[in-house]
Structures are given as C-alpha cells and as structure tokens.
C-alpha positions in Angstrom: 129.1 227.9 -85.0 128.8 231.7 -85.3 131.8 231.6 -82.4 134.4 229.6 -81.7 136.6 230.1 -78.9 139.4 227.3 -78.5 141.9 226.9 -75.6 142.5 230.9 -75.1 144.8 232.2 -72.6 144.0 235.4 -71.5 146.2 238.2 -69.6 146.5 241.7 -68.0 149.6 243.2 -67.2 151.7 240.9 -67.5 149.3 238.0 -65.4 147.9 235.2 -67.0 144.2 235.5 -65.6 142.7 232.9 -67.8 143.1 229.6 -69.6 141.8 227.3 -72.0 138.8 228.8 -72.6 136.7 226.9 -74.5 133.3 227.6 -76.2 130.9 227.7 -78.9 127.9 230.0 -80.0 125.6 229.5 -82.7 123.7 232.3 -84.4 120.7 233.1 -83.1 121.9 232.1 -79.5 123.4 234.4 -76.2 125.8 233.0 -74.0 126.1 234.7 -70.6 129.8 235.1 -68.8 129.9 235.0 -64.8 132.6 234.9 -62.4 133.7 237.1 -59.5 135.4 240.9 -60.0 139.5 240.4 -61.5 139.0 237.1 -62.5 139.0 238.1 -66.2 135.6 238.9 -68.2 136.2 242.1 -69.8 139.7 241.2 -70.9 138.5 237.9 -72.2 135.7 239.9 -74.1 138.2 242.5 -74.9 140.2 239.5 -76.6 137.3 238.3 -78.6 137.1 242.0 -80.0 140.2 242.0 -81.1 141.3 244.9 -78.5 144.0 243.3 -77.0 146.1 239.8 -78.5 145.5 236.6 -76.7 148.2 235.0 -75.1 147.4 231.2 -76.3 144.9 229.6 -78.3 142.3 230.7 -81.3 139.0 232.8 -81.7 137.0 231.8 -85.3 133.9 232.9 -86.7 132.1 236.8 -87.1 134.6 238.3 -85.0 135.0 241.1 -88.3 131.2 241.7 -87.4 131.2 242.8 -83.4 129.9 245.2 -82.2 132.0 246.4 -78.8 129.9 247.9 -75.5 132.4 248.3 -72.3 132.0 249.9 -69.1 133.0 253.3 -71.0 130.1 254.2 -72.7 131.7 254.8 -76.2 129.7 257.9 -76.9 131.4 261.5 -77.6 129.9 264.2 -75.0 130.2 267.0 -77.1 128.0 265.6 -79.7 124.6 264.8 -79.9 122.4 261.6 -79.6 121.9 261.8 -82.9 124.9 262.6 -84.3 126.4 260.0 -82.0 124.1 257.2 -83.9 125.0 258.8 -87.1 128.5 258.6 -86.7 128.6 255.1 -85.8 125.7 253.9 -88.4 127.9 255.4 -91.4 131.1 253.1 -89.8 129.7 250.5 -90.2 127.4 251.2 -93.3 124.0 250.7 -91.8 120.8 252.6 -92.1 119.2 252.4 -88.5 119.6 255.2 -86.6 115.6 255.6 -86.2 115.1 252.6 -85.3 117.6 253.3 -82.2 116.0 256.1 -81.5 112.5 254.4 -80.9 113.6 251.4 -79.6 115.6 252.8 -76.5 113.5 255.4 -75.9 115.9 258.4 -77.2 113.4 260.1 -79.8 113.1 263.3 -77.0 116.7 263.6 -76.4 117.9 263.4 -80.0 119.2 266.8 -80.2 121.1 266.8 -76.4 124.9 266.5 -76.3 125.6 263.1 -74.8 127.3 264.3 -72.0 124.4 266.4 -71.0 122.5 262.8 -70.1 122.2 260.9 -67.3 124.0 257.6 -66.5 121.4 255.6 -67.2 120.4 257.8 -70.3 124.2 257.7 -71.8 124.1 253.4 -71.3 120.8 253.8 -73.2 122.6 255.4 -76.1 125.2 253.4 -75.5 123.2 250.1 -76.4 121.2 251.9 -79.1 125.4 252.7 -81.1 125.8 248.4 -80.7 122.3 248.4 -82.1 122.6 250.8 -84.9 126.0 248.8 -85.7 124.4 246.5 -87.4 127.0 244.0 -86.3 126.0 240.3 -86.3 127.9 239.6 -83.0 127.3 241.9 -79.8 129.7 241.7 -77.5 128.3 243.5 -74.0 130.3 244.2 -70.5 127.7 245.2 -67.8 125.3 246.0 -70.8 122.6 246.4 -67.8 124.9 248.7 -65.5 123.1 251.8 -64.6 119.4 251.2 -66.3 116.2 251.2 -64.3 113.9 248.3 -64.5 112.4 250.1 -67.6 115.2 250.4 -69.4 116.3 247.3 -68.4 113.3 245.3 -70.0 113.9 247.5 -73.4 117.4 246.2 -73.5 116.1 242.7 -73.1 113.5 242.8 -75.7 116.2 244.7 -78.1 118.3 241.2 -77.5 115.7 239.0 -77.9 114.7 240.3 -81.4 118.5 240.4 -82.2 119.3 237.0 -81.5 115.1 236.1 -83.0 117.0 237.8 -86.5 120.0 235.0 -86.1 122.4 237.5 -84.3 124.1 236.5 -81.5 125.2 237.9 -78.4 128.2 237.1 -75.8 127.6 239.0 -72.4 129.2 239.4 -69.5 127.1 240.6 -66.2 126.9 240.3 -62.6 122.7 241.1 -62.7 119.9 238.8 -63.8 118.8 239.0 -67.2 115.8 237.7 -68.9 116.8 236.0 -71.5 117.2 232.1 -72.1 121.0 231.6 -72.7 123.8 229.1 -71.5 126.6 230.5 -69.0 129.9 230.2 -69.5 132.2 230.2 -66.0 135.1 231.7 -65.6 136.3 230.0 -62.5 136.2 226.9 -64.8 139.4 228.5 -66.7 141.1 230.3 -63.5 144.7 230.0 -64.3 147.3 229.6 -61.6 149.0 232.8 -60.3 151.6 232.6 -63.5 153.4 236.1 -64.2 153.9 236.6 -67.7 157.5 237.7 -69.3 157.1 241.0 -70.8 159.0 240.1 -73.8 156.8 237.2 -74.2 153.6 238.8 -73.3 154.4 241.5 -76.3 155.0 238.6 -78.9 152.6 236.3 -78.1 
C-alpha cells in the first residue's frame, strides 16, 4: 500500500477529535474523507502531512512525497503565477511548471501577482503548485472550494491522470466529485469528548 494509516488518534487543542483511524491506499487509487464540520478532517489530513504529531497510533508509506493543499491557498500574493510555480517546482526538484500552466488554465495570467486573482483563480493556482510538486501523494482539503463547474472538471481530469500515472490522492470534501474512489467516514472514528493533558498532548 502506497498508505497506511493504523489506529491514529487525532487532536486539536488539547481534544481528542479522532480515533483509531484505520486505512489503506494503494497507488494509483483516491480515497475520499467525509464527515460533518469539527469532527476532524483537516487535522487528520494535517497529521498525515506531518504538520502536526498524532496523538496515538502510525502513518507508513510516501508520506516524504506529499504534496499539502489546505483551505489557505499556499500561494505568495506579491509574486507572480509564475514565479509562484517556479518557486515551488525548484523545492521539490521538478520540471513542470508548463504543464501547470496549461492544464489549469493559467497561461493568460502568468505574469499577475497572485493576490491580484480571484478566489477561484488563486484555488486554480493553488492546485496547479500540488501539481507542479511532483509529489506522488496529494493530500487536498476542499480542493473544489471556490471553482466554477469549469474549473471544477479541469481539477477532476488533473486527478484522474494523476492517479492513471500510479499517484494517489487522499481528499477531504463536502462537494461531489467525479472521480471513482472509496470513502473513508469520520463518524466511524468519533472519539468521545476526552480532553487531552497539555503535558501529554506535547509529548505524545
């Protein structure tokens, strides 16, 4: 399996939101995380980035090859969509900041500062840095938040040839996506209202 995940705990601020997750992905595969708003998916996929330590349990496999989208776009305002791309294809050592361009529809706005764009412009660019990456694993809060149907569908096709390449993707969303992929529950893995002490919160 490209991913493992294997009886995590998750918390925030001192809570214990989540535990004993459990799941696999293979490359070449999506899996799609649902579950209401506080229960828990962006700190679980901020835990499987690395971003912040879990409080129980493992997380094996290409997690030294994610690439990270959030509900902050991850973009600098003051530079360009270019120079955004560039920034983040040298990071990682990849050569496709072209191919971002074309494929989400940025060729036109290469040369605007980032923060000249529109919301659903800057989630465009957004999508196109986890793209230009070149990071086996995407890992994508909301990835559709803000896109028109347009956008939307170039997103979806951008996946689908990701995962068609052996990538693999772990998603968390509240909209409908076109895309064949398993879902993953989070009300499975609700944990009971625990609070957390802080000194064992910081060591665990």
């Amino acid at each position: 399996m490209a991913l493992s995940v294997l009886e995590l705990g998750v918390s925030r601020a001192s809570v214990l939101l989540l535990q004993g997750v459990t799941f696999s992905v293979s490359d070449g595969s999506a899996l799609l995380v649902r579950g209401p708003n506080g229960i828990g998916k962006t700190s679980l996929l901020r835990t499987i980035c690395g971003l912040q330590l879990p409080y129980s349990g493992r997380i094996e496999g290409v997690v030294d090859q994610v690439a990270y989208s959030g509900h902050v776009d991850g973009i600098k305002p003051t530079l360009t969509v270019i120079e955004n791309l560039r920034f983040w294809s040298i990071v990682f050592g990849s050569n496709q900041v072209e191919e971002g361009l074309e494929i989400y529809g940025l060729n036109e706005l290469r040369h605007y500062q980032a923060g000249q764009l529109s919301a659903g412009q800057k989630r465009r660019l957004a999508l196109a840095r986890v793209f230009v990456t070149g990071c086996h694993l995407w890992v994508l809060d909301e990835p559709t938040a803000s896109l028109d149907q347009r956008s939307n569908e170039i997103f979806c096709r951008a996946l689908e040839a990701h995962l068609l390449q052996g990538g693999v993707g772990l998603i968390a969303t509240h909209n409908d996506i076109d895309l064949n992929a398993d879902v993953l529950d989070l009300e499975t893995f609700r944990a009971s209202s625990k609070t957390i002490d802080s000194f064992e919160e910081e060591f665990s």
